[in-house]
C-alpha positions as YAML, in Angstrom:
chain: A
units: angstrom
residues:
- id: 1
  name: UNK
  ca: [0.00, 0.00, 0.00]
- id: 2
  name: UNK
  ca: [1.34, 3.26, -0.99]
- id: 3
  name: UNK
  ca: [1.33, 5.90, 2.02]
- id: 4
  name: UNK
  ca: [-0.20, 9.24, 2.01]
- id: 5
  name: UNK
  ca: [3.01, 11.06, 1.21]
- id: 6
  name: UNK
  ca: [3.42, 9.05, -1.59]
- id: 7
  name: UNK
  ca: [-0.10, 9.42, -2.75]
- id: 8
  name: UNK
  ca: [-0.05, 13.38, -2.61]
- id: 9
  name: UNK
  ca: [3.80, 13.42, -4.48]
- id: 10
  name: UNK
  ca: [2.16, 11.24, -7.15]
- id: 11
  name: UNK
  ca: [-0.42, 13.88, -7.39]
- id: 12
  name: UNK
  ca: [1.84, 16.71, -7.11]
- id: 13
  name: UNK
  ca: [3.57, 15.09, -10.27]
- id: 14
  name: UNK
  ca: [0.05, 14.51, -12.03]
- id: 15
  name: UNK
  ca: [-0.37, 18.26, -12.03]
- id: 16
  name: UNK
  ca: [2.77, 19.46, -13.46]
- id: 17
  name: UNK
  ca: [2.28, 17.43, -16.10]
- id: 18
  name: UNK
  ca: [-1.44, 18.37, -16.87]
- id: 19
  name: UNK
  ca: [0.25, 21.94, -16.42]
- id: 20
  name: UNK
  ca: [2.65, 21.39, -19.13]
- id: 21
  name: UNK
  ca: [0.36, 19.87, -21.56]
- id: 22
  name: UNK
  ca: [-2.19, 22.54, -21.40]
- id: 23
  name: UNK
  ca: [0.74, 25.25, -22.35]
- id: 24
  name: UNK
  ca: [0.21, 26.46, -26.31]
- id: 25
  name: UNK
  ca: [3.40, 25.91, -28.82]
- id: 26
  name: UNK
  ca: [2.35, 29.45, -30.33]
- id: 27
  name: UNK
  ca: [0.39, 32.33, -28.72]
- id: 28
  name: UNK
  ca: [-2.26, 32.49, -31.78]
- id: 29
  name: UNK
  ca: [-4.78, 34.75, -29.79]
- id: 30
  name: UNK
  ca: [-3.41, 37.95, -31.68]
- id: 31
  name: UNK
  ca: [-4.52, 36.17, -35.40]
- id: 32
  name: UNK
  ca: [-8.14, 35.54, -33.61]
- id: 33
  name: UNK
  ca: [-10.54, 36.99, -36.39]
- id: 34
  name: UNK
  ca: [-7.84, 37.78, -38.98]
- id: 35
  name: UNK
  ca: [-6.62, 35.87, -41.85]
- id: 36
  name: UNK
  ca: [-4.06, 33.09, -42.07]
- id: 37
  name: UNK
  ca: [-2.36, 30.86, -44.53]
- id: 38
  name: UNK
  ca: [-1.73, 27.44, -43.45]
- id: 39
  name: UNK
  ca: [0.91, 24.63, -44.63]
- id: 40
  name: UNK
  ca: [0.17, 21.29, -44.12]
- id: 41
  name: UNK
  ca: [2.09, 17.83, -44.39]
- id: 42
  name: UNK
  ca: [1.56, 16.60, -47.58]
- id: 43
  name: UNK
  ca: [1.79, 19.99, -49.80]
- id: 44
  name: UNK
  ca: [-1.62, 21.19, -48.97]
- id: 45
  name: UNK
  ca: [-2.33, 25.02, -48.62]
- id: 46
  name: UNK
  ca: [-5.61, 26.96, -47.50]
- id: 47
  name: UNK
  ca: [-6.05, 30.51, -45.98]
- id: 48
  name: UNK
  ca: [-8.95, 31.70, -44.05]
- id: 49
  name: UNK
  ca: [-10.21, 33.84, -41.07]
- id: 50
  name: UNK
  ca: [-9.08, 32.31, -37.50]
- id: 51
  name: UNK
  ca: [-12.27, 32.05, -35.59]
- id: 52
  name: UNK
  ca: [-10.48, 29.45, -32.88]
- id: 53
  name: UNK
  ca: [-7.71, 26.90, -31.81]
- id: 54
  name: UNK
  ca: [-6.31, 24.92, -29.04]
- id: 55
  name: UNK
  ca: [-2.94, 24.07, -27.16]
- id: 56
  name: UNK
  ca: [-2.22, 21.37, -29.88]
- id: 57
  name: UNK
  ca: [-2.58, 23.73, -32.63]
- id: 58
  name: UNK
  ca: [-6.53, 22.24, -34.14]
- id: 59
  name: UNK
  ca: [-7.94, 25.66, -35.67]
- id: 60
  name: UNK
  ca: [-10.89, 26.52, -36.96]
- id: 61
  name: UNK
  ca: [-10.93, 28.50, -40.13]
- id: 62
  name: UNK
  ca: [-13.75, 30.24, -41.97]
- id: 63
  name: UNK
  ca: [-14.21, 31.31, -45.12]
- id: 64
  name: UNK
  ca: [-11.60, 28.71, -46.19]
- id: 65
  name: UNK
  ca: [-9.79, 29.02, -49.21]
- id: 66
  name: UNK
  ca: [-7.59, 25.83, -50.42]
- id: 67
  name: UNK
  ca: [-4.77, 27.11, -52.64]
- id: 68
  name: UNK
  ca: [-4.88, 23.92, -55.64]
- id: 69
  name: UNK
  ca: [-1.15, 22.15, -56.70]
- id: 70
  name: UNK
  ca: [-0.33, 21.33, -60.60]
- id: 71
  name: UNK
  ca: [-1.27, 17.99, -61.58]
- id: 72
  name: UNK
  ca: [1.91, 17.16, -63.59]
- id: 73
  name: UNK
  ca: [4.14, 18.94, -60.43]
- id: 74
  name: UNK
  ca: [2.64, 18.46, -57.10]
- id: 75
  name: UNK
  ca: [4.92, 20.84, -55.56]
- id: 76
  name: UNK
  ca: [3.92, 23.62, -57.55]
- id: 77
  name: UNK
  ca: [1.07, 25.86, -56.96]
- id: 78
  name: UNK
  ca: [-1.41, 27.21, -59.78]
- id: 79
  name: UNK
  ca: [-3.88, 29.82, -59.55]
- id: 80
  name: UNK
  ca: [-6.80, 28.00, -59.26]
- id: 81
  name: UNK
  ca: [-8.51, 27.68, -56.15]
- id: 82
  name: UNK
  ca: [-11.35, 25.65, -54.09]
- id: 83
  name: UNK
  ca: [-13.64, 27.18, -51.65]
- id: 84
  name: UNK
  ca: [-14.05, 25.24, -48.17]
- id: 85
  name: UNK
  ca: [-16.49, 27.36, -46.06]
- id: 86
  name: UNK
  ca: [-15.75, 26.62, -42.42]
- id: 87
  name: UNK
  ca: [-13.01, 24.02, -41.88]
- id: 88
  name: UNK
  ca: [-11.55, 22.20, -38.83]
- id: 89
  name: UNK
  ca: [-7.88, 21.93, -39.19]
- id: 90
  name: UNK
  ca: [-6.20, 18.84, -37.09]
- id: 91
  name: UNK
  ca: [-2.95, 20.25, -35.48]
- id: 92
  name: UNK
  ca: [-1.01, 17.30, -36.11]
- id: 93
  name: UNK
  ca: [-1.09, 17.86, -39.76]
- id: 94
  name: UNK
  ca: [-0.09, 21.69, -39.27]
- id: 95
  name: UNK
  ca: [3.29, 22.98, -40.59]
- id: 96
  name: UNK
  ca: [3.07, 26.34, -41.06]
- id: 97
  name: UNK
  ca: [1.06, 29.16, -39.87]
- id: 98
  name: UNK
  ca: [1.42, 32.92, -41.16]
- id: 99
  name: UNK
  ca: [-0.64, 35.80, -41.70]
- id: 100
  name: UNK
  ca: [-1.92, 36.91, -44.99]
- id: 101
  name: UNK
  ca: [-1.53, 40.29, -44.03]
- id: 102
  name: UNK
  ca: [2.09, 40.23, -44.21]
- id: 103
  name: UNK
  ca: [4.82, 40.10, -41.91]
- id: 104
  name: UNK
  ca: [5.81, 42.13, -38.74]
- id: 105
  name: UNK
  ca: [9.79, 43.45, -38.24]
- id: 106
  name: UNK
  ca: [11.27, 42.51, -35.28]
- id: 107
  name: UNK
  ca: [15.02, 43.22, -34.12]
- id: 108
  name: UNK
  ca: [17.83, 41.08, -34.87]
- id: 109
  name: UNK
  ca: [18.65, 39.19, -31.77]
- id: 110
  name: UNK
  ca: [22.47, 38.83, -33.12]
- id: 111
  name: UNK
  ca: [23.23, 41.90, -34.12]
- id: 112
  name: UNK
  ca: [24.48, 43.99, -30.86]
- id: 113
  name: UNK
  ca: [22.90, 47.13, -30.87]
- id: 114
  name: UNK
  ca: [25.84, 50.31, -29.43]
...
């Protein structure tokens, strides 16, 4: 039988771990509402509005637009596209996230600024 210090560090170690899992890869909240291009595994593409996600990076996407891939080159993109509607995107199959908008500057972290 395990004692009751044992059974309260076993718990102890059961929350830091639920702790750690519920902590987000990316800090998405500021795209909420605006419109993002996503990369998945596999070569697909699709932009759309952000309307939610979660700490393993599912989003929800609406007014979905799937960007559509050359038949004779798969990695290539034409202009052609497909329109979704409201799509769930499974996190697992996320690699890229960016926003349509453009991109922000930030500092160079190895330059030394004098």
């Amino acid at each position: 039988m395990a004692s009751g210090g044992d059974k309260i560090k076993a718990n102890q170690i059961g929350d830091q771990k639920e702790k750690k899992r519920k902590e987000s890869i990316l800090d998405l909240s500021k795209y909420l509402e605006k419109s993002i291009r996503v990369k998945f595994a596999g070569g697909r593409e699709a932009s759309g509005v952000l309307k939610g996600y979660d700490p393993l990076l599912n989003l929800v996407l609406d007014n979905t637009v799937e960007y559509l891939r050359d038949p004779d080159d798969p990695y290539k993109l034409i202009d052609d596209t497909r329109a979704l509607g409201l799509v769930v995107c499974r996190g697992t199959s996320v690699v890229l996230i960016c926003p349509v908008d453009g991109m922000e500057s930030i500092q160079n972290p190895f330059i030394s600024q004098d």
